[in-house]
PAMARMAR-238882 format. One line per field, with one value per residue: x, y, z of N, C-alpha, C in turn; residue in three letters; residue number from 1. Coordinates in nm, 3 decimals. Atoms other than C-alpha are relative to their C-alpha. Example, Ala and Ser with C-alpha at 12.3 -4.5 7.8 and 13.67 -1.06 7.14 Angstrom:
<nodes>
n_u <- 0.089 -0.082
n_v <- -0.119 -0.119
n_w <- 0.000 -0.006
ca_u <- 1.230 1.367
ca_v <- -0.450 -0.106
ca_w <- 0.780 0.714
c_u <- 0.090 -0.077
c_v <- 0.120 0.109
c_w <- 0.000 0.073
rest <- ala ser
nr <- 1 2
</nodes>
This chain:
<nodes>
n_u <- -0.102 -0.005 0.026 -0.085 -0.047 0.130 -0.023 -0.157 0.043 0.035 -0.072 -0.041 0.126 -0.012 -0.151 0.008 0.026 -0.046 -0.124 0.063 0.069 -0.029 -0.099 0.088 0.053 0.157 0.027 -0.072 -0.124 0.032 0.112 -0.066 0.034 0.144 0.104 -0.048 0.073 0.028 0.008 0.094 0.139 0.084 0.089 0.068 0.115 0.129 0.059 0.083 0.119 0.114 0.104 0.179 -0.065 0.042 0.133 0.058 -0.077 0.017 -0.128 -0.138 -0.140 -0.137 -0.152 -0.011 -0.096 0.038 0.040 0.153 0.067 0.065 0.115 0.050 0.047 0.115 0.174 0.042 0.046 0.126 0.086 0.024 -0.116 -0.094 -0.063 -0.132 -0.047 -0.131 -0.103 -0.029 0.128 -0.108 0.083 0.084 0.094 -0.064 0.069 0.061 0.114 0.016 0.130 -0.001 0.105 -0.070 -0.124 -0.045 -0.101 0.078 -0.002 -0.154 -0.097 0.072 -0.001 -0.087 0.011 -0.059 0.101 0.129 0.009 0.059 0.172 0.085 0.048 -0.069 0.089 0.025 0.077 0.126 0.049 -0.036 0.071 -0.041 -0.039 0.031 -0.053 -0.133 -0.073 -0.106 -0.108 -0.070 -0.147 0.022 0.108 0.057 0.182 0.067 0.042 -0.071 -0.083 -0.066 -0.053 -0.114 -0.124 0.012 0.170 0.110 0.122 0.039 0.031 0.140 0.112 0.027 0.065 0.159 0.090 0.020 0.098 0.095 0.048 0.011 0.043 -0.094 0.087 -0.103 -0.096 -0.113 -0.057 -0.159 -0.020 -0.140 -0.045 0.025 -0.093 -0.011 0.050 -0.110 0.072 -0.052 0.025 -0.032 0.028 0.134 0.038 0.158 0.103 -0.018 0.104 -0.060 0.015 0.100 -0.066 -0.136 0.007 -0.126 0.056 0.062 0.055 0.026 -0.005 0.136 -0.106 0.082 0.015 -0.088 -0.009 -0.118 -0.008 0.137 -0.034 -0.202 -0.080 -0.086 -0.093 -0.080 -0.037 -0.097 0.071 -0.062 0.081 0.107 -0.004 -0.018 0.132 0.073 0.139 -0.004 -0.032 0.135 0.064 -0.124 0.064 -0.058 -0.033 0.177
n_v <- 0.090 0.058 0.126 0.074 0.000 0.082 0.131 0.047 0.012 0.119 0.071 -0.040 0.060 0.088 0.028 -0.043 0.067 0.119 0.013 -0.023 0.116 0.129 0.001 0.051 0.142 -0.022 0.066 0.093 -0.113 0.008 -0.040 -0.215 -0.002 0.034 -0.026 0.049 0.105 -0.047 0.074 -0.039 0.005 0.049 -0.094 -0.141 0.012 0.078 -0.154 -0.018 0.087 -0.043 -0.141 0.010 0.013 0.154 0.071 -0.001 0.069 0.109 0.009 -0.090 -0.048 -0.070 -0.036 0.145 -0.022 0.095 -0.093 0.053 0.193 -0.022 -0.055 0.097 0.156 -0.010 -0.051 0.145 0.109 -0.069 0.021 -0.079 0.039 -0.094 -0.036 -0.071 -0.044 0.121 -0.034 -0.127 -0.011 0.029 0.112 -0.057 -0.018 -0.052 0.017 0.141 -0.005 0.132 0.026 0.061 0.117 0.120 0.025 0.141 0.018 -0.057 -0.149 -0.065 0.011 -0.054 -0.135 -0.099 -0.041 0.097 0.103 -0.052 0.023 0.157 0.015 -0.139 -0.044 -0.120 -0.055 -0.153 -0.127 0.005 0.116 0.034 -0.096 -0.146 0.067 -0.118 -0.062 0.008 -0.015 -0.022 0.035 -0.134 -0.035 -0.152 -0.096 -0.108 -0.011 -0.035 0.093 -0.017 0.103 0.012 0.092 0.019 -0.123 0.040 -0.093 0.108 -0.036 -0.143 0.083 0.065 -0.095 -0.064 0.109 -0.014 -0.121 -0.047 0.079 -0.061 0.097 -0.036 -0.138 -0.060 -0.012 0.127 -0.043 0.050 0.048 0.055 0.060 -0.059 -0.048 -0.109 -0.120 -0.051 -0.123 -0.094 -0.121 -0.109 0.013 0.058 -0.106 0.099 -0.051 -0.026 0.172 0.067 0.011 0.096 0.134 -0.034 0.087 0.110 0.072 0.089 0.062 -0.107 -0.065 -0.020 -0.172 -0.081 -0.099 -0.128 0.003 -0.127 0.008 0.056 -0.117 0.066 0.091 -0.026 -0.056 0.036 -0.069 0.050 0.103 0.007 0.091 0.105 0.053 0.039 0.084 0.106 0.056 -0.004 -0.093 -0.094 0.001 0.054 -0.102 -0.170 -0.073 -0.033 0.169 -0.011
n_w <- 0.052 0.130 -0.044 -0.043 -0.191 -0.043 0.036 -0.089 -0.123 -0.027 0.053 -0.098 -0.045 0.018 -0.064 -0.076 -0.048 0.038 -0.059 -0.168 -0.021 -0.071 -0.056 -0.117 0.020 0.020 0.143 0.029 0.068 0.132 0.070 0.103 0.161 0.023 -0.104 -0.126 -0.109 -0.161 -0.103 0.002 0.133 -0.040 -0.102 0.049 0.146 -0.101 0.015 0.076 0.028 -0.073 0.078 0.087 0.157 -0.004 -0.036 0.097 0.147 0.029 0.066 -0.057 0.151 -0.046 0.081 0.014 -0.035 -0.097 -0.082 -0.006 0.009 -0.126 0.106 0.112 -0.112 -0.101 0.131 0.006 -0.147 -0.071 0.137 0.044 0.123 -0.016 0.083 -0.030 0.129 0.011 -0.039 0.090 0.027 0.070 0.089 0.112 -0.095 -0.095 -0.166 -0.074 -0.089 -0.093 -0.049 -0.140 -0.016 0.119 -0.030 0.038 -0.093 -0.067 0.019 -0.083 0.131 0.143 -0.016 0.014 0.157 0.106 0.056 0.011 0.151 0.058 -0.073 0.000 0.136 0.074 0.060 0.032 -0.099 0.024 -0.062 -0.184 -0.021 -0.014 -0.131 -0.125 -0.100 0.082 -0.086 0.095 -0.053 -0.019 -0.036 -0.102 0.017 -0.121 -0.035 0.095 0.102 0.077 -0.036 0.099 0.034 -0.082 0.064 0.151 0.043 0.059 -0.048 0.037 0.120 -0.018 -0.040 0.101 0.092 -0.107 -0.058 0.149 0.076 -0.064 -0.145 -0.138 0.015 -0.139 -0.184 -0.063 -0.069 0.043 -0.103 -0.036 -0.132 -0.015 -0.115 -0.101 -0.021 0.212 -0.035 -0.003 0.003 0.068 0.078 0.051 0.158 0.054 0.097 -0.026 0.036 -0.135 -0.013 -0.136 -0.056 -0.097 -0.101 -0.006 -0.088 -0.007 -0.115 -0.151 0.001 0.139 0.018 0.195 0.096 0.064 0.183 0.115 0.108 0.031 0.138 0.002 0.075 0.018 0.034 0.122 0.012 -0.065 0.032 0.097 0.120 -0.011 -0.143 0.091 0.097 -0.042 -0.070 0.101 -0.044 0.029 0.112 0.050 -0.039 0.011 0.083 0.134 0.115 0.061
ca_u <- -2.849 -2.810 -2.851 -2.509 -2.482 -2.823 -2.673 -2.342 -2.567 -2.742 -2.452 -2.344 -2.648 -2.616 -2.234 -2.300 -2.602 -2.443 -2.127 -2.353 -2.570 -2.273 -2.054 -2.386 -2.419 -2.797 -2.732 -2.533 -2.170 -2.176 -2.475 -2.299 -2.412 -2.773 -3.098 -2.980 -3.119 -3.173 -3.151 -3.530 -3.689 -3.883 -4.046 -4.124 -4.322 -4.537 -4.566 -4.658 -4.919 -5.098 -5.182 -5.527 -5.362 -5.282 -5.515 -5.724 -5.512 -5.597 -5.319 -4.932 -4.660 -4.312 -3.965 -3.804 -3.504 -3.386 -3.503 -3.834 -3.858 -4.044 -4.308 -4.350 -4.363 -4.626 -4.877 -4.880 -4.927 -5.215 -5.371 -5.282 -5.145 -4.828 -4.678 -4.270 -4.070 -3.798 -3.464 -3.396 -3.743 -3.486 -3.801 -4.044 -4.292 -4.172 -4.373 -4.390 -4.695 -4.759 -5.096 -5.128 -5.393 -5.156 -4.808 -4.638 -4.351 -4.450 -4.458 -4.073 -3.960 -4.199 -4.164 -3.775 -3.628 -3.451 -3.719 -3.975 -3.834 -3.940 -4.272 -4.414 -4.638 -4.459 -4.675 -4.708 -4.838 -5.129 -5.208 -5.197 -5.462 -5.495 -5.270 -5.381 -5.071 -4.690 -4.416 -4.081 -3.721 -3.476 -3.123 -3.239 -3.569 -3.720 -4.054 -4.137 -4.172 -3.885 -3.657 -3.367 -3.269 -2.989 -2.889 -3.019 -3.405 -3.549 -3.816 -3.859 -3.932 -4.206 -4.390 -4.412 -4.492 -4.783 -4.900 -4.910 -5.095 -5.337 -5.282 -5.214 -5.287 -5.208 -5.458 -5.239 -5.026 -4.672 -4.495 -4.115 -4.028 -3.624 -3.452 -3.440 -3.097 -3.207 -3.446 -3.291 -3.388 -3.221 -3.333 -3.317 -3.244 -3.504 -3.519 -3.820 -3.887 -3.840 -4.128 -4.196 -4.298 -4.664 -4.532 -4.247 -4.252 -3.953 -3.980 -4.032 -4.292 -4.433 -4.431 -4.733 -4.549 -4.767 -4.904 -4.712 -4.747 -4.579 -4.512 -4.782 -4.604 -4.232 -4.043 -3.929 -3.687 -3.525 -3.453 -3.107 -3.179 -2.970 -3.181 -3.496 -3.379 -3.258 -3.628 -3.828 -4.167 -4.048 -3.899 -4.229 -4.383 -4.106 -4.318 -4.043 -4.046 -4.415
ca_v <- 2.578 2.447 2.125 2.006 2.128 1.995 1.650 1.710 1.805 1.501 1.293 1.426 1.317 1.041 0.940 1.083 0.834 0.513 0.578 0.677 0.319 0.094 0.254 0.267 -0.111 -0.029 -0.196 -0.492 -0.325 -0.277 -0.073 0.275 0.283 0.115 0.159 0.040 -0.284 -0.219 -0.371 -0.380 -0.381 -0.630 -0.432 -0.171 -0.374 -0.551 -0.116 -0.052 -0.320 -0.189 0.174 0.214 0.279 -0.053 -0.238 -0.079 -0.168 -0.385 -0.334 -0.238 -0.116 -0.152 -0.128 -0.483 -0.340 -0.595 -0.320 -0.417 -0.769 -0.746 -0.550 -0.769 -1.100 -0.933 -0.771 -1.151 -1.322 -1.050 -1.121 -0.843 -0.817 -0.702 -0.537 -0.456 -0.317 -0.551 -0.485 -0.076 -0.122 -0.281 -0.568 -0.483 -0.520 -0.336 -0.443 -0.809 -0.874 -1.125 -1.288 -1.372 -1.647 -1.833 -1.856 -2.128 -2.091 -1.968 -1.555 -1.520 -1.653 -1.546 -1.182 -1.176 -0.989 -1.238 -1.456 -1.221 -1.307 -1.659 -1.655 -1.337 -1.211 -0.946 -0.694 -0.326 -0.040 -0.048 -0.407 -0.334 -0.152 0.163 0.128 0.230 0.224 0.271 0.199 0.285 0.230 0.584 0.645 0.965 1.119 1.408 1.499 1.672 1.365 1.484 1.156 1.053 0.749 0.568 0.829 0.601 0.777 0.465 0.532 0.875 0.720 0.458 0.688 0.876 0.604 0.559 0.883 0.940 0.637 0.769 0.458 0.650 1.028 1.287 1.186 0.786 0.755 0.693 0.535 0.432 0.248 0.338 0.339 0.587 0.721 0.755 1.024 1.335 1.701 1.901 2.025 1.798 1.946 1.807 1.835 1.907 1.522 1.402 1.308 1.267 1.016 1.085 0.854 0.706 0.436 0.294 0.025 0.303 0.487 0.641 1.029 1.192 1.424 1.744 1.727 1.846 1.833 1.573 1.597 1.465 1.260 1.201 1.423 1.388 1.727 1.549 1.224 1.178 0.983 0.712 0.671 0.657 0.424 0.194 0.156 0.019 0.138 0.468 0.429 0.298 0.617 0.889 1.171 1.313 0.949 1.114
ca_w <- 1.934 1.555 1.508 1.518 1.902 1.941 1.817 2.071 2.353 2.293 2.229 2.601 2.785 2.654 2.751 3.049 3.164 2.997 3.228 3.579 3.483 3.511 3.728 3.974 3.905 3.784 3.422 3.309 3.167 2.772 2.748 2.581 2.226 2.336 2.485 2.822 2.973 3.366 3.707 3.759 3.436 3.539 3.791 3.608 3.305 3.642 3.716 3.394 3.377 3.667 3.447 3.364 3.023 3.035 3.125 2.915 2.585 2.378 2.135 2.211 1.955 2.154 2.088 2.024 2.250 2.563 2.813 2.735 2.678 3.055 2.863 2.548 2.784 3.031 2.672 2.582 2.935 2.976 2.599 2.437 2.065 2.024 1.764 1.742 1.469 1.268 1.312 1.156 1.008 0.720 0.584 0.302 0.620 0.899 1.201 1.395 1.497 1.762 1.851 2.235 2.120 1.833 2.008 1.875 2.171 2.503 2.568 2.724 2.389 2.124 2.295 2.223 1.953 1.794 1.748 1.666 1.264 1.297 1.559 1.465 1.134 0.916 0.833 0.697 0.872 0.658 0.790 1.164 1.346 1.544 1.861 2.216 2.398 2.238 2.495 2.375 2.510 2.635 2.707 2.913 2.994 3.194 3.375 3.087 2.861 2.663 2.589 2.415 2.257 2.156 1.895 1.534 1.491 1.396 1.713 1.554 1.242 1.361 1.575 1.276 1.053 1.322 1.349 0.946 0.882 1.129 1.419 1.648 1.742 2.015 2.283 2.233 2.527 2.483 2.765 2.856 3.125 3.254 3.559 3.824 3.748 3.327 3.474 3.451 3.589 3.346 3.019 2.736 2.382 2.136 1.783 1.586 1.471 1.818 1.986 2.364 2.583 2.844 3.082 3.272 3.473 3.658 3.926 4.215 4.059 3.774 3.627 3.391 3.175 3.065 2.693 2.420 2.036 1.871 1.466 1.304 1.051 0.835 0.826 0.454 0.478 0.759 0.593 0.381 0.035 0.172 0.550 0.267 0.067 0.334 0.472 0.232 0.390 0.314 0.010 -0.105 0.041 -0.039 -0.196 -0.396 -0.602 -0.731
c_u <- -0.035 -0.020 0.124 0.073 -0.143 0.052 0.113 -0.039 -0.069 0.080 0.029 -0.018 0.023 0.114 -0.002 -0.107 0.023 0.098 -0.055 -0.067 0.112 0.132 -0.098 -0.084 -0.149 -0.019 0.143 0.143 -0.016 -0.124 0.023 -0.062 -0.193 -0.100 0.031 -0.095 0.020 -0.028 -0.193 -0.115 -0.156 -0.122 -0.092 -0.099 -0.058 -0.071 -0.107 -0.152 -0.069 -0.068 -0.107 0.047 0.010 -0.071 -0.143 0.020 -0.010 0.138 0.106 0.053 0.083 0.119 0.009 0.180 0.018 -0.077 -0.127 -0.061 -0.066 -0.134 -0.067 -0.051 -0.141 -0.113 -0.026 -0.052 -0.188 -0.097 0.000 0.088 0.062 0.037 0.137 0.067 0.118 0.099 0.034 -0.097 0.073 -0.102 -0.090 -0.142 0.019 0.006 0.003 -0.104 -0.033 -0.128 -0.003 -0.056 0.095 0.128 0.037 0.137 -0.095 0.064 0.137 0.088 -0.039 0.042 0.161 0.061 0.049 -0.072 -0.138 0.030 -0.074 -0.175 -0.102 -0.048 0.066 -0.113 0.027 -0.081 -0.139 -0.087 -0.051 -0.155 -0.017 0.029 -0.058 0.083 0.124 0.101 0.125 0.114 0.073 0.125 -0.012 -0.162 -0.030 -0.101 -0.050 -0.039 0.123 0.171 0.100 0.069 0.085 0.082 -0.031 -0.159 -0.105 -0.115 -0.095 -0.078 -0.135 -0.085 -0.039 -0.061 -0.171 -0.079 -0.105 -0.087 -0.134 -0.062 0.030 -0.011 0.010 -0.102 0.072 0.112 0.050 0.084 0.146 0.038 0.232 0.014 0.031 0.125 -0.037 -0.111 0.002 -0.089 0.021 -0.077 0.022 -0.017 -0.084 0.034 -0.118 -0.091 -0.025 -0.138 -0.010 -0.082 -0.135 -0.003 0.117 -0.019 0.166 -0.024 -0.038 -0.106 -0.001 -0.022 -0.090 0.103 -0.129 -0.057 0.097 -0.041 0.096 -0.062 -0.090 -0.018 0.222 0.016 0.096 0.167 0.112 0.079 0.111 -0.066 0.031 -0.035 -0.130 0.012 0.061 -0.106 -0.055 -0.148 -0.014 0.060 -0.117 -0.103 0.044 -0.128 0.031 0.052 -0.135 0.032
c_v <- -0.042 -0.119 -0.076 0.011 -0.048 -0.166 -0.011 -0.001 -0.096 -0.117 -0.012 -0.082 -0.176 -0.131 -0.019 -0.143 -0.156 -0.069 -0.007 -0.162 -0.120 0.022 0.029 -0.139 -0.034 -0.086 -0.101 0.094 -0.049 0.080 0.165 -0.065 -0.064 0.047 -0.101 -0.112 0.067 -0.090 0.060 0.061 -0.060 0.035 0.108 -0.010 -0.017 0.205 0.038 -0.034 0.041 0.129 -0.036 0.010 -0.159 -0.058 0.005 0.007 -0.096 -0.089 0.043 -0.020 0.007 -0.057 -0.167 0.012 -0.102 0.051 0.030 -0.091 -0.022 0.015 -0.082 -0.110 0.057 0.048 -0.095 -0.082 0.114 -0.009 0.106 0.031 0.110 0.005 0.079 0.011 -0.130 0.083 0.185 -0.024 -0.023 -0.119 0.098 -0.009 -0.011 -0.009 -0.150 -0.005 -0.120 -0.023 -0.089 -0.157 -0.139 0.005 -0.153 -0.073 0.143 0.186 0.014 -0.029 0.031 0.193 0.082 0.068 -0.060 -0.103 0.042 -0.052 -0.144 -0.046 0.058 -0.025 0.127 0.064 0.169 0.104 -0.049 -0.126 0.017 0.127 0.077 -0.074 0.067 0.019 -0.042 0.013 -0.040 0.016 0.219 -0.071 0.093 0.032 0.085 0.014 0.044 -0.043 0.025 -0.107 0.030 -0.124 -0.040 0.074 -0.063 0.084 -0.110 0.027 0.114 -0.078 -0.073 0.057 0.092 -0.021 0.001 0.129 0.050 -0.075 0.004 -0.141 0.061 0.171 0.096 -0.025 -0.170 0.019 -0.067 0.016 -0.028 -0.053 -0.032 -0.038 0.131 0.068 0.023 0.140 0.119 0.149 0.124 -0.027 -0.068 0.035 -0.112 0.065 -0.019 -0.135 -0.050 -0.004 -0.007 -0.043 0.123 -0.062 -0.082 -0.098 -0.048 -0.100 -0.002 0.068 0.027 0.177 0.011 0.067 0.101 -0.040 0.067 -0.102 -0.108 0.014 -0.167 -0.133 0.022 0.139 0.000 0.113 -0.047 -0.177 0.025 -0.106 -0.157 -0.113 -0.005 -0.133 -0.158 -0.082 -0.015 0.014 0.146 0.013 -0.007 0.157 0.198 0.065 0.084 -0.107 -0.005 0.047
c_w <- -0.143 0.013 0.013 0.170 0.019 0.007 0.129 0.106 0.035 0.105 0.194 0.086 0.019 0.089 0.126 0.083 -0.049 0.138 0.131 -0.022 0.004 0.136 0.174 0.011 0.012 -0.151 -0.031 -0.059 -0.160 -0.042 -0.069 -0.171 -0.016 0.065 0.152 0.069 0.133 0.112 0.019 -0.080 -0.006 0.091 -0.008 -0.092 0.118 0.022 -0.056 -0.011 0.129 -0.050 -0.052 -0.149 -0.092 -0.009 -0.091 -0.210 -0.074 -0.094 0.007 -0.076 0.153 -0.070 0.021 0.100 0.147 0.095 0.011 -0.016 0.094 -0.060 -0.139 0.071 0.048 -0.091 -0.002 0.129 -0.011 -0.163 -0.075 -0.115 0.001 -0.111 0.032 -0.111 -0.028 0.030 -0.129 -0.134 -0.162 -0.084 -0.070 0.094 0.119 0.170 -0.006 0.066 0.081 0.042 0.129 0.002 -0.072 0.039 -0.068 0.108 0.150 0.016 0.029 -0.154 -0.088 0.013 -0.044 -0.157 -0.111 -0.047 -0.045 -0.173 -0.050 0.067 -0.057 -0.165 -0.067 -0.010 -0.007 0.065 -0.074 0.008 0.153 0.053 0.065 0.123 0.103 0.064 -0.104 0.128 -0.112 0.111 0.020 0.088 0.110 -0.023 0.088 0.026 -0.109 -0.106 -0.114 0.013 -0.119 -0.038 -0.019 -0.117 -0.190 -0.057 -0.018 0.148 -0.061 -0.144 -0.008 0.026 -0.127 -0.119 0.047 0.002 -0.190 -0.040 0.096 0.131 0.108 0.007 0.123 0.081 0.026 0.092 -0.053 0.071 -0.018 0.132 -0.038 0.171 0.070 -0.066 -0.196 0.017 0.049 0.004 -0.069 -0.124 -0.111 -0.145 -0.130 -0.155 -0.064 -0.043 0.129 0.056 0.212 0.073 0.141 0.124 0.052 0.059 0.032 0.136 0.138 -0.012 -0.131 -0.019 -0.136 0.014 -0.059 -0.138 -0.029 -0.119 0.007 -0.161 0.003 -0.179 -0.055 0.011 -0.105 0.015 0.124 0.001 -0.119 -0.073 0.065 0.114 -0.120 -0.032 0.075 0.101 -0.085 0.041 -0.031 -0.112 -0.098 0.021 0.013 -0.114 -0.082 -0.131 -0.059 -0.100
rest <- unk unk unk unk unk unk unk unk unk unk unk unk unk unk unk unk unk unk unk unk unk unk unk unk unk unk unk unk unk unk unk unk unk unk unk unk unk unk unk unk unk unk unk unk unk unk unk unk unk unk unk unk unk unk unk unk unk unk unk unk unk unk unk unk unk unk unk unk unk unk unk unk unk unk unk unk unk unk unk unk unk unk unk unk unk unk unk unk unk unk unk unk unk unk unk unk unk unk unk unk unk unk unk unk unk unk unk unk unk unk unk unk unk unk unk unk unk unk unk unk unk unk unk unk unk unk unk unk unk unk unk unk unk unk unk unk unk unk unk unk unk unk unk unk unk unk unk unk unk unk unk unk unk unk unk unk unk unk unk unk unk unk unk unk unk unk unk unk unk unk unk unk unk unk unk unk unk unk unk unk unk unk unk unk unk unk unk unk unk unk unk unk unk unk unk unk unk unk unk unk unk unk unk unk unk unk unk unk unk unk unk unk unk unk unk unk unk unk unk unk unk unk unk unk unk unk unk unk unk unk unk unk unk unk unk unk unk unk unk unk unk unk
nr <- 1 2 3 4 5 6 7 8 9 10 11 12 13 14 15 16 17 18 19 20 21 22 23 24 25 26 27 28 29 30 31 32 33 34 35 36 37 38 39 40 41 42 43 44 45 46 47 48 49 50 51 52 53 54 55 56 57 58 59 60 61 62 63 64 65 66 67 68 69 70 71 72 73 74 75 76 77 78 79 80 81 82 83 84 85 86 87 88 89 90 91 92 93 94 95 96 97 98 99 100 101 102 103 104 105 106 107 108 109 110 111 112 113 114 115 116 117 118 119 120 121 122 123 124 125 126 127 128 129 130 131 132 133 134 135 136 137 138 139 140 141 142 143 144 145 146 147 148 149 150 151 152 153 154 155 156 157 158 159 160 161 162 163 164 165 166 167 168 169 170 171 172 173 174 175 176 177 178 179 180 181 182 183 184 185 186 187 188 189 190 191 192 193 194 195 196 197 198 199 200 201 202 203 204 205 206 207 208 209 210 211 212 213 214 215 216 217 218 219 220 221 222 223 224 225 226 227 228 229 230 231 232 233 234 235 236 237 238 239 240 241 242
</nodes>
């Protein structure tokens, strides 16, 4: 496939498990266009937090999406700093960082994303330090770790950010926690920024995913001037602005 049937077979996928999550009253109605909140999210961060992965984490990068607010709450209750991106990584310092020890509001409210602008520390990749575990939000994923979001890149983007500035690296796992029906046995078309996920968890159970490569930084030839220039972390770091 090219990439504009790569983008439609996405697009599909996509449609496809938005419409099965509320018409199997598994997700609140309204979730087409997002990373899908879930009946039993909750269940699935307590999951999570039983992985040795876990547990042995000191530091977590996740998404700031609702579908993991479960996950942000339970890093903090368990002492563990969190770091989550701002909104389309759109500040001159791209990450929130939260310190379990210095809350100034307790974890259910410091963890959400709307208040991460006023609780949280701004800070730049090259502030933050190497992560051990990255849990990240999906629209769709398969056993094979191969996910898909909600269609903007900005995950593609961070992980990438992360990988370039050398916090994180292919032996870091990189988790998602979904519901049962977002876990899908068909192939899932990938392009080559895409990255995918070493674990699922959903509040029945959990799935290793095989290794695979993931890219090992930007992808400048896959960035338009205009997705550059509206991140200023990468604007700052565009290497045709040398």
């Amino acid at each position: 496939m090219n990439g504009t049937q790569v983008q439609i077979a996405k697009q599909a996928i996509r449609e496809r498990i938005w419409t099965l999550l509320e018409r199997k009253r598994a997700a609140p109605t309204g979730v087409a266009g997002h990373i899908p909140d879930f009946f039993g999210a909750d269940a699935a961060a307590a999951r999570l937090a039983e992985h040795p992965a876990w547990q042995a984490a000191p530091v977590i990068k996740a998404v700031p999406d609702l579908a993991q607010l479960p996950v942000r709450i339970r890093a903090l209750k368990d002492g563990k700093r969190l770091y989550m991106a701002s909104p389309k990584l759109a500040t001159e310092n791209p990450f929130y960082y939260l310190d379990p020890e210095n809350l100034a509001v307790p974890p259910h409210e410091a963890a959400a994303h709307r208040a991460a602008a006023k609780y949280a520390q701004p800070v730049d990749v090259n502030e933050m330090p190497p992560i051990d575990l990255v849990v990240c939000g999906s629209v769709a994923v398969n056993p094979q770790g191969v996910r898909l979001g909600k269609g903007a890149g900005y995950s593609d983007i961070e992980v990438a950010l992360l990988q370039e500035a050398g916090l994180i690296d292919s032996h870091t796992l990189i988790a998602t926690t979904v519901h049962p029906l977002q876990v899908v046995e068909e192939v899932i078309p990938e392009s080559e920024h895409d990255f995918r996920v070493g674990l699922i968890v959903t509040p029945d159970g959990t799935i290793d995913c095989p290794p695979h490569p993931r890219p090992s930084g930007i992808m400048w030839e896959h960035l338009s001037p205009d997705s550059i220039a509206a991140i200023p972390t990468l604007a700052h770091r565009n290497p045709g602005d040398r």
